[in-house]
ZAMARGU-4260 file (C-alpha; in steps of 0.2 Angstrom, whole numbers, plus 5000, padded with zeros to 4 digits):
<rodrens>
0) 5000/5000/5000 | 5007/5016/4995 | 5009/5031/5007 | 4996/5041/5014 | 4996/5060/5008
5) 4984/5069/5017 | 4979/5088/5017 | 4973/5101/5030 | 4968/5120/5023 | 4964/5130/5035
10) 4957/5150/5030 | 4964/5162/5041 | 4953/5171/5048 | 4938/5168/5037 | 4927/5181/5038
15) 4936/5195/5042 | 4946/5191/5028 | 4930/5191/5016 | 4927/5207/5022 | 4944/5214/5022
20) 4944/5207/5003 | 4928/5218/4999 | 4935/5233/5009 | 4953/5235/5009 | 4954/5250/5021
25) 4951/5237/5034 | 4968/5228/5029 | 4980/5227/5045 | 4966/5233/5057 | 4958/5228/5071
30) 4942/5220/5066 | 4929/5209/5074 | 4916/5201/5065 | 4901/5198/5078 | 4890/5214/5080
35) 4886/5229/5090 | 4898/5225/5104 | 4884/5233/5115 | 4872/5223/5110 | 4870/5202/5115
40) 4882/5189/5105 | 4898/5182/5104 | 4915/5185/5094 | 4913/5177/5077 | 4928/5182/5070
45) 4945/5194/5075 | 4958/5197/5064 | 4976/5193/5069 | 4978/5210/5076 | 4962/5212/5086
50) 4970/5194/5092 | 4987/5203/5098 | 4974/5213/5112 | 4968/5193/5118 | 4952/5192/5107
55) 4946/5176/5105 | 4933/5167/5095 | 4917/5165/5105 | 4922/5179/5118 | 4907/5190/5122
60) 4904/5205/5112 | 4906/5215/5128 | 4921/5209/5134 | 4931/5211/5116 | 4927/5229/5116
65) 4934/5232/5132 | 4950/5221/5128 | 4951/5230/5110 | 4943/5246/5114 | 4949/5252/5095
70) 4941/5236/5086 | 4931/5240/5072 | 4916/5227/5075 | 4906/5222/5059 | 4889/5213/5059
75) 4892/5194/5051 | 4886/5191/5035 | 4884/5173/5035 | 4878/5169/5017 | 4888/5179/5011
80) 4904/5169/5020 | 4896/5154/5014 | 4898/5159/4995 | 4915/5158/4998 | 4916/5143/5007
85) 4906/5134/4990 | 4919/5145/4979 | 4936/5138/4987 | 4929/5121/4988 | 4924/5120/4968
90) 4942/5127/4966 | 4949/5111/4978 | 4935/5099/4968 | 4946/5104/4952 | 4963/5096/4959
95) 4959/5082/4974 | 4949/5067/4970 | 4943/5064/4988 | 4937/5079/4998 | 4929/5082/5015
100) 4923/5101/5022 | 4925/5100/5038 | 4917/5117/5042 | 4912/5132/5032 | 4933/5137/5032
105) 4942/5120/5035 | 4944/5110/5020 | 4954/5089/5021 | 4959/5083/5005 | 4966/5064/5000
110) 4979/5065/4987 | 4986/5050/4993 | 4989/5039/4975 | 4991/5053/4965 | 5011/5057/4964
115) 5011/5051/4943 | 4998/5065/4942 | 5007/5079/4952 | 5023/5075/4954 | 5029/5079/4971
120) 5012/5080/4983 | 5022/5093/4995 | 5026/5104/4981 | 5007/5102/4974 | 5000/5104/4991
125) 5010/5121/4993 | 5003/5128/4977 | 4986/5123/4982 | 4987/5138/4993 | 4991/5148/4981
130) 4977/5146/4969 | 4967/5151/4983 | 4976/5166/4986 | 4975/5168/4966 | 4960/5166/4960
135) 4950/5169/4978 | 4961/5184/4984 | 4960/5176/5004 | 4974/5169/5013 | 4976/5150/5022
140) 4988/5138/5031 | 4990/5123/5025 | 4996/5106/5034 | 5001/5092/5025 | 5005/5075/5033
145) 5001/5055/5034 | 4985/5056/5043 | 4970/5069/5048 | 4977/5073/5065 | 4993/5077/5061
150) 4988/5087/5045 | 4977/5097/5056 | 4991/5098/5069 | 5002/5106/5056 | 4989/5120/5048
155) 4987/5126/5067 | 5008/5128/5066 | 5008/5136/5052 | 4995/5148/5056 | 4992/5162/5049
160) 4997/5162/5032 | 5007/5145/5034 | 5013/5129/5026 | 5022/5114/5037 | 5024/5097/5028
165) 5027/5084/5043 | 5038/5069/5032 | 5031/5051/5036 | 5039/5045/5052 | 5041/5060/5061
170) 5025/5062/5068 | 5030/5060/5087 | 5044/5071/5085 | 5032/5085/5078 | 5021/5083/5090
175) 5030/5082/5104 | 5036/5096/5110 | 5018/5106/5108 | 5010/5114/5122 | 4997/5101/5129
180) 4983/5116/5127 | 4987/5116/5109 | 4981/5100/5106 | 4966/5097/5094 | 4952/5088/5105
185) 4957/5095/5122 | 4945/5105/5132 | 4950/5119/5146 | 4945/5104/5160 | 4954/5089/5153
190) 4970/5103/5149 | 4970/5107/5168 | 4970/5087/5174 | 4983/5083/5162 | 4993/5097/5169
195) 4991/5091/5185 | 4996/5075/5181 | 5014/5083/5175 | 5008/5082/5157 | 5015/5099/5148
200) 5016/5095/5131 | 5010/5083/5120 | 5025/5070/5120 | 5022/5070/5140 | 5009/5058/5134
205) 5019/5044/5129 | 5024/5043/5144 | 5009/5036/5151 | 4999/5015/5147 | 4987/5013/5138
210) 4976/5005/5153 | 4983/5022/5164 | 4974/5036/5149 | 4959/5025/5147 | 4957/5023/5169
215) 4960/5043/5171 | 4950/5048/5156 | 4939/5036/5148 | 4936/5034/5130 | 4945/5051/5129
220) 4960/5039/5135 | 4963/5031/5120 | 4961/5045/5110 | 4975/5056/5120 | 4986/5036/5115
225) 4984/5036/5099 | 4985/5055/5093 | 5002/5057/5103 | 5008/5046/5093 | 5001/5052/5079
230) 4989/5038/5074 | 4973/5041/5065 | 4963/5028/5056 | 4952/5042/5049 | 4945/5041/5031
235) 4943/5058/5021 | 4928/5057/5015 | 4918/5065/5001 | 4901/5070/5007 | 4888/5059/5005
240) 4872/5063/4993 | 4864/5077/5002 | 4846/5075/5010 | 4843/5093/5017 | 4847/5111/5012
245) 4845/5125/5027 | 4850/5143/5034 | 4844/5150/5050 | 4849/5169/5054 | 4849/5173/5073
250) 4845/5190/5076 | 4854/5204/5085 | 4840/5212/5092 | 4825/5202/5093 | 4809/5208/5083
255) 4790/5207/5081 | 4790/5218/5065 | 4781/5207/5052 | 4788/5218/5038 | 4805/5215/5043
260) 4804/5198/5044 | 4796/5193/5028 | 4810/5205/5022 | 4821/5189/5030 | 4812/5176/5025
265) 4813/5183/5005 | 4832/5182/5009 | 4834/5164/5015 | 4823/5159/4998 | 4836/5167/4990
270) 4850/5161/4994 | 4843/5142/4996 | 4837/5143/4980 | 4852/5148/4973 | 4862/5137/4981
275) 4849/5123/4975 | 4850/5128/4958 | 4869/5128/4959 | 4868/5108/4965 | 4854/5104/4953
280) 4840/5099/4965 | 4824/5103/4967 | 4814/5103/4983 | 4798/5095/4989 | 4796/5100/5008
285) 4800/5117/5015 | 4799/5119/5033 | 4798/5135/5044 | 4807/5138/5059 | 4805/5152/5071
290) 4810/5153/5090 | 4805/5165/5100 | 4814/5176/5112 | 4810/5164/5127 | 4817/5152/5117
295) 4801/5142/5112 | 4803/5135/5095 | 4789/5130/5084 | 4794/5122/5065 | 4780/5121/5052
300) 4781/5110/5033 | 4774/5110/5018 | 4776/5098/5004 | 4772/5104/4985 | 4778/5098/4969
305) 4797/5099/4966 | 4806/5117/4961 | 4819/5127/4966 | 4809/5144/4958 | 4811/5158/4972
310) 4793/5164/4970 | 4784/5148/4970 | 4793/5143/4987 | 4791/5160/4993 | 4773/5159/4993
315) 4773/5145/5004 | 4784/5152/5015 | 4776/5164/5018 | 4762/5156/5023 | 4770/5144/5034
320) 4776/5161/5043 | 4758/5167/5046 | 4753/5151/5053 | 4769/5151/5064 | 4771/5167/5071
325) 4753/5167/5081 | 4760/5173/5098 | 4762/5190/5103 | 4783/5189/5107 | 4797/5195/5099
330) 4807/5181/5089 | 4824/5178/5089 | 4827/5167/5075 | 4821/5164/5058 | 4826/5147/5047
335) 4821/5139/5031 | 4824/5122/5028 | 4823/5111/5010 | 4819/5091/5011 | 4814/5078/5000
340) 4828/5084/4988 | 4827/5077/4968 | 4839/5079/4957 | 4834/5092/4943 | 4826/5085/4928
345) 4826/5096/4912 | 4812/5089/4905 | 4800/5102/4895 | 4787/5091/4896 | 4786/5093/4914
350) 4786/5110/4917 | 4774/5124/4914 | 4775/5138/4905 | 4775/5149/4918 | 4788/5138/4928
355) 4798/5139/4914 | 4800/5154/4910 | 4803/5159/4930 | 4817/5146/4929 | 4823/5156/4916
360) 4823/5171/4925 | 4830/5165/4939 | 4844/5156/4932 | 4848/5173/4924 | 4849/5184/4941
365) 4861/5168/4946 | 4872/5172/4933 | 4872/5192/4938 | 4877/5186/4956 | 4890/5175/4950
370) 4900/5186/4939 | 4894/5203/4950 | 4889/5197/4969 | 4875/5202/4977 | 4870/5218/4966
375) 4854/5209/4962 | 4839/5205/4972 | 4821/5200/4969 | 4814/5204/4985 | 4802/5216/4978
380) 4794/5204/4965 | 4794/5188/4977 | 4783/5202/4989 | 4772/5207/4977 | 4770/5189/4972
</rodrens>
């Protein structure tokens, strides 16, 4: 069996990045993607030099401002992150036969077999990166090693703006001398008993049996075992066909304004649609979801013949909305869900006329948003519809 090449990207700082790519003024700033620091929620996103002031990813608001009192916050946009997210993974769709997104900014890829086609993986891996940087205009680190653990090990080494290949056999001696708390898979509890038990770094572990780990820590155990020593029987693997298509936006301040959230709910249908029109599906079930500010959460379905047309599926939307939102509290959030997804037919025969020529016009604004961004909207003509 041949070796292992396995590949971790990683995008620095994600979405500040996407937004310091639409605004360069922000470049080599302080910014914090999250929201009014003054107002309820969590750090999304710091760049590198808000993280010099101690900003950290899921930190309160609050507590970010007064760390970084010169921090320039920005509201998330979180479809608009995930446009970029689908654009950097089309690019890696072009290059690795096996890929797996592990979130919307972390990327593994397989290239294991495929030395004949690239030549030298370490050098193909490295220019990986640079595509990105080329064709996407946002920065990443990228790890490169035998298995996932230790490709991931080595992204978060090479952070920000990184590459570190770790050569097969040498995956203790990387991983040794790493700080304990650096390790992937260890929480702040679990951090604290393995420093009380003298563990400081990473190699500290092989110190301990197997039957010792699995007594102190349970399943965990076995884990802290194996990754020590850089073991990882993890496949990559290529996501599987998809059953379900969803967004749900959390508000900053929570509202009651009908206007303002069927204004929300015309967005979701566009961007699902979209993104159902760019995998060539069609939908069958749309389902509501709206929770409430004291957190009661109510989810109403409808199934209807298949589309991915943005008016048709508006309508029913919003009439899911209507019979959802019957109490007299503020909601907090708003989701849209697609099930029962088919994979898109063209078939004349089936459609129409009308759906036709809506298809038409909607594959047409796609095109605009493609080439252009988000210039476009049809939010007037799905209200009015």
């Amino acid at each position: 069996m041949g070796k292992r090449w396995i590949v971790h990207i990683d995008m620095d700082a994600f979405f500040v990045s996407v937004e310091v790519k639409l605004d360069p003024s922000l470049k080599d700033k302080p910014v914090i993607v999250g929201g009014n620091p003054n107002s309820r929620g969590v750090v999304s996103s710091a760049s590198y030099e808000a993280r010099k002031y101690g900003v950290k990813s899921g930190m309160p608001l609050f507590k970010a401002k007064e760390l970084c009192p010169s921090a320039i916050f920005l509201k998330p946009r979180f479809l608009l992150y995930q446009k970029y997210s689908e654009r950097i993974y089309r690019l890696l769709k072009r290059y690795a036969p096996v890929i797996e997104r592990a979130s919307i900014d972390e990327y593994y890829l397989d290239l294991s077999g495929c030395e004949r086609l690239y030549g030298n993986i370490c050098s193909f891996s490295y220019s990986l990166k640079e595509k990105i940087f080329q064709e996407i205009g946002l920065s990443c680190s990228v790890g490169l090693g035998t298995n996932k653990f230790v490709a991931k090990m080595a992204s978060q080494q090479a952070k920000p703006n990184g590459f570190l290949f770790v050569p097969h056999g040498e995956e203790i001696s990387f991983l040794s001398p790493i700080p304990i708390g650096k390790m992937i898979g260890i929480g702040k509890n679990t951090e604290k008993k393995l420093q009380e038990m003298g563990i400081k770094t990473i190699g500290d572990i092989t110190k301990f049996s197997l039957p010792f780990l699995i007594n102190s820590f349970g399943k965990l155990g076995e884990y802290l075992w194996e990754k020590a020593r850089g073991i990882d029987l993890r496949k990559v693997r290529s996501p599987s066909k998809r059953k379900s298509l969803g967004q749900e936006i959390t508000f900053t301040q929570d509202s009651d304004n009908r206007k303002f959230l069927k204004k929300v709910l015309v967005h979701l249908v566009e961007e699902l649609c979209f993104r159902l029109r760019e995998e060539k599906l069609k939908t069958k079930t749309i389902t509501l979801k709206i929770r409430y500010s004291d957190f009661k959460t109510i989810t109403r379905s409808y199934t209807i013949e298949p589309t991915n047309c943005d008016s048709e599926i508006y309508k029913i939307a919003k009439k899911l909305l209507e019979k959802a939102y019957t109490r007299r509290v503020r909601v907090r959030l708003l989701g849209l869900k697609f099930s029962n997804l088919l994979e898109e037919k063209f078939l004349d025969s089936l459609f129409q006329n009308k759906e036709r020529k809506e298809s038409a016009l909607f594959r047409g604004t796609d095109l605009v948003r493609k080439k252009f961004g988000d210039i476009i909207h049809l939010g007037s003509y799905l209200v009015s519809c």
